[in-house]
N, C-alpha and C positions, 0 to 999 in steps of 0.2 A: 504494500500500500504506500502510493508518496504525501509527502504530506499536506500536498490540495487534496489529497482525497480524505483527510481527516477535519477538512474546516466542519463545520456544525453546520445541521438543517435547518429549515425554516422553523422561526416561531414567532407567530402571528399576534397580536395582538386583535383581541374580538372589538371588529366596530371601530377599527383604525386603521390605518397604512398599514400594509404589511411590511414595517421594519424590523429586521432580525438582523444576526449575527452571519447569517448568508450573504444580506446584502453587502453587511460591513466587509467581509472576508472581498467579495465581488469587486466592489470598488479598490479596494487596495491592490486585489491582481492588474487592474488598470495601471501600476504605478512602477516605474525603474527601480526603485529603491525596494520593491517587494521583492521583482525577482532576484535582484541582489544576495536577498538577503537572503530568499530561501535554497538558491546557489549555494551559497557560503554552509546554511544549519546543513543542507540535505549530504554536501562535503565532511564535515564534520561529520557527523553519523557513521557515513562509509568506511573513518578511517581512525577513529577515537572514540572514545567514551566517554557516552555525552549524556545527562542528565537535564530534565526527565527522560525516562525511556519515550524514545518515538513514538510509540503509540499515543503517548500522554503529552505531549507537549502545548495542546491547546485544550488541555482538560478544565482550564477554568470557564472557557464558554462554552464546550457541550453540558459540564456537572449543572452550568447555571444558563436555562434558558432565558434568552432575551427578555421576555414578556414578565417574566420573573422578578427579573431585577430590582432590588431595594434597597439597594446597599453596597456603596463600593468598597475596598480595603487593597492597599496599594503596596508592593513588596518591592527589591530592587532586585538580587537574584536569585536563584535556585540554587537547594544545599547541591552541596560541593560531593558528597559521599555517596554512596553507594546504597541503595534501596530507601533512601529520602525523600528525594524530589517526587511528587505525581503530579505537576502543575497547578498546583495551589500554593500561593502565596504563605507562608508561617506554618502550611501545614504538611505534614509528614506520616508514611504509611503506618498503619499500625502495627504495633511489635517493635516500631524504631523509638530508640531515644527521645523524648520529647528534646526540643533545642532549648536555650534560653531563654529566648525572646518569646519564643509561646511560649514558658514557664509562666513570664512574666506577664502574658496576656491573660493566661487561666487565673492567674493572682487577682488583678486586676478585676475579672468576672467576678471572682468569688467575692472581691467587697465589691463588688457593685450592683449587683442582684442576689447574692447570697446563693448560688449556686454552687456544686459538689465543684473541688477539680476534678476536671476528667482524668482518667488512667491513659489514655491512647492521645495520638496528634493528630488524628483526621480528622478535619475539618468539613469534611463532606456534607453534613448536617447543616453548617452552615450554608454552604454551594447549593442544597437542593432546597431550600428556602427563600436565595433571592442573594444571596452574598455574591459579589463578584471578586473573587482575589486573584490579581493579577501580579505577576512581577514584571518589572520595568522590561527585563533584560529575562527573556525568557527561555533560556537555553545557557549549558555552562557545562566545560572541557571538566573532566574529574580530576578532584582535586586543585582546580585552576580558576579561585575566583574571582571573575570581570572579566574575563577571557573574552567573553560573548559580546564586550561592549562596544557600543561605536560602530556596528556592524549593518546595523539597521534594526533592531528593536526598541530604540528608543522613540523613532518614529512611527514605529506599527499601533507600540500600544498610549504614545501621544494622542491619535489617532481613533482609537479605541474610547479613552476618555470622553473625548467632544464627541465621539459618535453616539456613548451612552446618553451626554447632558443634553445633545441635541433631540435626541431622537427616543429613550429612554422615558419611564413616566417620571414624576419627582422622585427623587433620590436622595438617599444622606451617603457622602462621602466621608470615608476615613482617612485623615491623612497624618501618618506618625513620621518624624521627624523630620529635618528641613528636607532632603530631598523630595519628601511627598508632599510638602507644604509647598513647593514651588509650583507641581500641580495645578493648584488650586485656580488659578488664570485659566486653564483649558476648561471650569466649572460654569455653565449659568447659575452664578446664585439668587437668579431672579426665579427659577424655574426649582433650583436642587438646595439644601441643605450640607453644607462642611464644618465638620466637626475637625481640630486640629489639634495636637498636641506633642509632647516629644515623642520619640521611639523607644519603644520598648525595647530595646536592648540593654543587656545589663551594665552599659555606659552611659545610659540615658534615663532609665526609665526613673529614678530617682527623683528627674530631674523635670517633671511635669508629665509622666504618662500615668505614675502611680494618682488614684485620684482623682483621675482624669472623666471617667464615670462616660466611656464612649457609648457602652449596652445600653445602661437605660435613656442615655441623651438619644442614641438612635432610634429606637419606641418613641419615647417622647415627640421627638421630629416627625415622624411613619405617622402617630396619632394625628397633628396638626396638619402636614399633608392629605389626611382622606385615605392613608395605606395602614393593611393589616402589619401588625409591630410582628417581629421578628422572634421566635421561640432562641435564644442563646442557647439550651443545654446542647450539651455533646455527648450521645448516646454512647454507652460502654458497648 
């Protein structure tokens, strides 16, 4: 299978445009910089070890169909190790090591709604609810990371952004640390809600993400918007 054969199907919107993640995938094959770029991933694949596995590299808009969408959460790249990455953003297959940074986001949860930590890092629960977690830079040589950058993903899922805020119902973005807080310009926030704060990572989180209370602020936003609020727990 190559990897245009892995973009995501239609998902429709009832009693609107038919805008999806097809069309987005669509438009961007229109572009040099796509085929570039999928030049270069489909390269990489053939002759290193590249994280997510292929099949998963656009797993965060099949997991999360377009119509779905309530919530973005913004990553830069994919773990670096071996059975980690599935294309979601912080999160990580079950059985693996939960990382830091989702430590500190389960922390985070548990004082902010009073919810169990979860035992596992898949975040999937979240994806089939309306999450879109994307990372900047969505593809990365093992063990080698940034490898991917500069290559052409930071235009694809630039892209990606304005294509949610344009076309997307209202939405609350997540943006943790300055790099996602740069984001924020690709947002209508005539249309969407951004929530922003430092990065959970355990050099940051310290320092404005503890506290930060992004769960129940996004409910809270979903409520005022007119959108069903978002179930947080992460099933065992």
């Amino acid at each position: 299978m190559s990897l245009a054969e892995q973009f995501p199907g239609k998902y429709a919107k009832k009693g609107e445009k038919k805008m999806n993640w097809e069309e987005f995938f669509e438009q961007e094959q229109q572009q040099a910089y796509f085929h570039d770029l999928m030049a270069f991933v489909e390269g990489e694949y053939a002759e290193k070890t590249v994280y997510p596995p292929r099949e998963q590299l656009f797993s965060c808009f099949r997991e999360c169909p377009f119509a779905s969408v309530r919530a973005v959460i913004l990553g830069q790249d994919p773990y670096i190790h071996a059975h980690q990455a599935h294309g979601l953003c912080f999160s990580v297959n079950r059985g693996e090591k939960i990382p830091p940074s989702l430590k500190n986001i389960y922390k985070e949860l548990h004082d902010d709604l009073g919810l169990p930590v979860p035992a596992h890092g898949s975040l999937l629960d979240w994806a089939h609810q309306g999450v879109l977690m994307m990372n900047a830079v969505m593809s990365v040589e093992a063990g080698k990371s940034g490898r991917h950058r500069k290559k052409g993903w930071e235009t694809f899922t630039d892209h990606a952004i304005r294509f949610v805020s344009d076309h997307a119902r209202p939405s609350v973005f997540l943006l943790w640390g300055n790099w996602a807080k740069e984001k924020a310009a690709l947002v209508d926030d005539r249309r969407h809600r951004i929530i922003m704060s430092a990065h959970p990572s355990p050099l940051s989180a310290y320092h404005g993400f503890f506290g930060s209370r992004p769960f129940s602020r996004t409910n809270a936003f979903l409520r005022e918007l007119g959108r069903e609020e978002i179930d947080w727990r992460v099933r065992e």
